[in-house]
C-alpha positions as CSV (number, residue, x, y, z in Angstrom):
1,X,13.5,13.3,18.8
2,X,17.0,14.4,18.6
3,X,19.7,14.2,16.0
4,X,22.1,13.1,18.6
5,X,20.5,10.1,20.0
6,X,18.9,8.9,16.6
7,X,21.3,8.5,13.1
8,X,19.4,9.9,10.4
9,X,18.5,7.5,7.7
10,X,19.1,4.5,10.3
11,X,16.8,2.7,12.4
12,X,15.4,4.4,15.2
13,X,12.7,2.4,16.2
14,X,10.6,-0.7,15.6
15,X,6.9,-1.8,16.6
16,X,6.5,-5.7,16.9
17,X,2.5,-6.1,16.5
18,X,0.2,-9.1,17.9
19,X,-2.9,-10.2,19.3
20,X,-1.2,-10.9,22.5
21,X,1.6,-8.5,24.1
22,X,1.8,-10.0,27.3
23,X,2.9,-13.6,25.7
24,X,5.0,-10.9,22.9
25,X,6.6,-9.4,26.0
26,X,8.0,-12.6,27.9
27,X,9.1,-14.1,24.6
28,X,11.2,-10.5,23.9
29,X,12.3,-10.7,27.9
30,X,13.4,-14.5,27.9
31,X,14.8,-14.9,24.7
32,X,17.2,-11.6,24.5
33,X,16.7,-10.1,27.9
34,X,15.0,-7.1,26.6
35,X,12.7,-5.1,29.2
36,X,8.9,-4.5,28.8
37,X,7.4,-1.6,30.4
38,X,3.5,-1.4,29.9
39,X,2.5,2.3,28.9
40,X,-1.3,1.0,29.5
41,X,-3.8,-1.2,27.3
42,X,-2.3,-2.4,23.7
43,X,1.2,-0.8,24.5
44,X,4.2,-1.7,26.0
45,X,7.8,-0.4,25.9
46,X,10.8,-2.3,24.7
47,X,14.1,-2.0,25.9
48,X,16.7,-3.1,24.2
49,X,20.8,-2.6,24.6
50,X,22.4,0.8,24.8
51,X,23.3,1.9,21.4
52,X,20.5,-0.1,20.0
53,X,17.6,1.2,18.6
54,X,14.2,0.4,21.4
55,X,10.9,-0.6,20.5
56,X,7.6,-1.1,21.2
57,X,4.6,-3.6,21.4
58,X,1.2,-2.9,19.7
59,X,-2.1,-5.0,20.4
60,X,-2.8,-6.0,17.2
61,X,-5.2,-8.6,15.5
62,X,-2.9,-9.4,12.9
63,X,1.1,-10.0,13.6
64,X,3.7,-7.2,12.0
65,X,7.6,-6.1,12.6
66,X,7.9,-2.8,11.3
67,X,10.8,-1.0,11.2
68,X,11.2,2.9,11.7
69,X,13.4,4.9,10.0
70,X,14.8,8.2,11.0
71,X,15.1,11.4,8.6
72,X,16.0,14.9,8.8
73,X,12.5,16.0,6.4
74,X,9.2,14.0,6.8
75,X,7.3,15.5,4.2
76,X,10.2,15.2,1.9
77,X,10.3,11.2,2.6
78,X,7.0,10.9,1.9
79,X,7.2,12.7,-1.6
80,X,10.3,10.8,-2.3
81,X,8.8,7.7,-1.4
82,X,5.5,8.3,-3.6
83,X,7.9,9.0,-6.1
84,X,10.3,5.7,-6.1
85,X,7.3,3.4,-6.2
86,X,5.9,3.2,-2.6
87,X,2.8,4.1,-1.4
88,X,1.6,6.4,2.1
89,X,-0.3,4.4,4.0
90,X,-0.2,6.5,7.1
91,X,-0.1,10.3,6.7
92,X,1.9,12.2,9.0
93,X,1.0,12.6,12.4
94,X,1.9,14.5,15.2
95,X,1.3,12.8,18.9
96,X,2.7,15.0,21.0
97,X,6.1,13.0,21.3
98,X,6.9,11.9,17.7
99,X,6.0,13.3,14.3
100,X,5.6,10.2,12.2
101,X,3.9,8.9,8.6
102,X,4.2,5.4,7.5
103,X,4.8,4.3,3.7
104,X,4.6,1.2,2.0
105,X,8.1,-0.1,-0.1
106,X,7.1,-1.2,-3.9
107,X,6.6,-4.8,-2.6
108,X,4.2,-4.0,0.0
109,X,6.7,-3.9,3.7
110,X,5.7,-0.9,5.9
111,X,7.8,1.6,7.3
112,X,7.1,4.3,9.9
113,X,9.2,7.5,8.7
114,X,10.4,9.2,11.9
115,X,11.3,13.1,11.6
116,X,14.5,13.7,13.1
């Protein structure tokens, strides 16, 4: 991920989660024009306006929005958050593409933490 696509500290990225991404994508495509490109079973692509962040869609059991926020230290965020009354609920993870951990605010909303 580059600096100059992504703002650090702003949203970079979101994953809308449900038992159904098929029915997830045509609501996303009809109701704000967004495109949905399948990237094979559970996972689909979302295209959103330039300058906006994109996003994706999970197969999931249970329904979710999370956001992702991008940030120039990973394992910094995660300390940081730990330290300000979150949780990790995903350590960090490397796929190849993206270098990502998720965290939980004090109330419970999860986060991925994208590193820059």
């Amino acid at each position: 991920m580059s600096n100059q696509r992504f703002k650090l500290n702003a949203i970079g990225h979101f994953d809308v989660a449900g038992p159904d991404i098929e029915q997830l994508g045509n609501f996303y495509a009809a109701v704000f024009g967004w495109q949905v490109q399948s990237q094979g079973p559970g996972y689909a692509m979302l295209n959103t306006p330039d300058g906006t962040p994109g996003g994706a869609l999970v197969d999931s059991d249970d329904a979710s929005l999370t956001i992702g926020i991008v940030v120039s230290d990973l394992d910094q965020a995660l300390v940081t958050a730990a330290q300000a009354g979150g949780k990790v609920v995903m350590p960090r993870t490397d796929n190849g593409w993206v270098r990502k951990a998720q965290i939980s605010d004090p109330a419970g909303n999860c986060l991925t933490v994208i590193q820059a």
